[in-house]
C-alpha positions as CSV (number, residue, x, y, z in Angstrom):
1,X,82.8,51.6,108.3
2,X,86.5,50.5,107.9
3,X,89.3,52.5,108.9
4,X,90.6,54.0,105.2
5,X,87.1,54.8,104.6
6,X,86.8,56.7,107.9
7,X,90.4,58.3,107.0
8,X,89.4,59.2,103.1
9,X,86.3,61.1,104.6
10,X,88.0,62.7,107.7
11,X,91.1,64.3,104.7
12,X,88.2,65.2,102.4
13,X,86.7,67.1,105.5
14,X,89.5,69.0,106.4
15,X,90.9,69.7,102.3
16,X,87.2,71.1,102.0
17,X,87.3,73.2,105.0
18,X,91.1,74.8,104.3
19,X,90.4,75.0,100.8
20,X,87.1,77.4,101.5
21,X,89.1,79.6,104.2
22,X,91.8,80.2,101.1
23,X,88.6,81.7,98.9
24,X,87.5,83.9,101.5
25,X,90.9,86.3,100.9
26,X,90.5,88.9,98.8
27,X,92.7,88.6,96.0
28,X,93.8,91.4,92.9
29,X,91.4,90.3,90.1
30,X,92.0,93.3,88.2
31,X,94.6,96.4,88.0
32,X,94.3,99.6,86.1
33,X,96.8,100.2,84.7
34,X,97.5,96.1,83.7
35,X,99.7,94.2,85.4
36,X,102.3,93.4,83.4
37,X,101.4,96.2,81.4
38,X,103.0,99.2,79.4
39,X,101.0,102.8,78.8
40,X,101.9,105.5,76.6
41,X,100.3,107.9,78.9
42,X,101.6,108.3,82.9
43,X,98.5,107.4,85.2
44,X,97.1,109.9,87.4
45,X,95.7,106.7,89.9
46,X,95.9,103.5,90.1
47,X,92.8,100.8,90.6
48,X,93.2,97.4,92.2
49,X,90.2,95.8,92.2
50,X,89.9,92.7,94.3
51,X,87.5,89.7,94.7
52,X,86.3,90.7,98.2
53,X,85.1,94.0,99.8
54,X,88.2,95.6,101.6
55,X,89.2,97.7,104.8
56,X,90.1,101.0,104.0
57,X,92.0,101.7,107.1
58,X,94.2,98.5,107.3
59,X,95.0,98.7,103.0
60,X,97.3,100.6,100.8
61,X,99.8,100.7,98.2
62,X,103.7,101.6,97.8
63,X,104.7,102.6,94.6
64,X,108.2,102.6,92.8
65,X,110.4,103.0,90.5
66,X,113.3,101.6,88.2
67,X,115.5,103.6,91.2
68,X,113.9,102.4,93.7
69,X,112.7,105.4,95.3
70,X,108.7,105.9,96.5
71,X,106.4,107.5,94.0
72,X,104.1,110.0,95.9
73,X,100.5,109.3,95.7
74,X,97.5,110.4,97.7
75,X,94.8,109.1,99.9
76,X,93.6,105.9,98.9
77,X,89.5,105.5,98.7
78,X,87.0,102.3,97.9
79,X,84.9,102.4,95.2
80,X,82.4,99.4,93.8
81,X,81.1,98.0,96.9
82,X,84.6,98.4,98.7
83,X,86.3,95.9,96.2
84,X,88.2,98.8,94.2
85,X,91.4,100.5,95.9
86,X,91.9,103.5,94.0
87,X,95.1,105.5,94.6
88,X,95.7,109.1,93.0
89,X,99.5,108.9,91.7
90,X,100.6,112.6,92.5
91,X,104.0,112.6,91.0
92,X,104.3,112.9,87.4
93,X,105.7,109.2,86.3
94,X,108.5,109.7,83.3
95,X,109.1,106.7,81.1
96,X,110.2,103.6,82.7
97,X,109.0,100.2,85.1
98,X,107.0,100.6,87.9
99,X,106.5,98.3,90.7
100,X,103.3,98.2,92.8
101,X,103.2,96.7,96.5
102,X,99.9,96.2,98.1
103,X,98.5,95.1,101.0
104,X,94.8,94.9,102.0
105,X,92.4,93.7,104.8
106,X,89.5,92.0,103.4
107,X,86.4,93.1,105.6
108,X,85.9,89.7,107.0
109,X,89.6,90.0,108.6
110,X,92.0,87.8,106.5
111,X,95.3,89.7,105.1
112,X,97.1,89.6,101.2
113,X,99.7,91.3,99.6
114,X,101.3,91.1,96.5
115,X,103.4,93.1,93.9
116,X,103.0,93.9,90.4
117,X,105.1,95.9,87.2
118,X,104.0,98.2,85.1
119,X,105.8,100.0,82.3
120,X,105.3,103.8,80.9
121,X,106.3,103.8,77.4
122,X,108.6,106.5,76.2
């Protein structure tokens, strides 16, 4: 087999391999509310739902606002086979932008985190 063969198949190895270990973190599919979103009504909780099952222990949110300071929520629990982070919002959120930090540990180990906005209309 000649050498640029032998190279083209040993690349496509190793891009096959790294490329299936970057779809086995779990990522945010879905948020309620949207991300990039406004509501006209304050949420009471927040659900991230993610493309794998998730850690509990090792995951969680940090909410805030157009000031910067925390928002206060609650314990954080899994629901639809561990893929859904829901976390109860216990202050009352007045009009304005909202940013959302999470973190997670997907159950077979690998770590994400990412941020999101979203806005309560007026």
């Amino acid at each position: 087999m000649p050498k640029m063969k032998k190279l083209l198949l040993a690349t496509f190895a190793v891009s096959f391999a790294l490329a299936g270990q970057a779809l086995a973190h779990a990522h945010l599919k879905t948020s309620a509310p949207a991300a990039d979103g406004t509501v006209k009504q304050a949420p009471t909780e927040l659900d991230l739902t993610f493309t794998e099952s998730l850690n509990l222990k090792f995951s969680g949110v940090t909410v805030t606002g157009a000031d910067k300071k925390a928002v206060k929520t609650g314990t954080s629990s899994l629901m639809d086979a561990d893929k859904t982070l829901m976390v109860p919002v216990s202050d009352k959120l007045a009009p304005g932008k909202y940013t959302v930090d999470w973190h997670v540990l997907s159950t077979d180990g690998h770590k994400t985190n990412g941020t999101y906005t979203f806005t309560v209309a007026p």
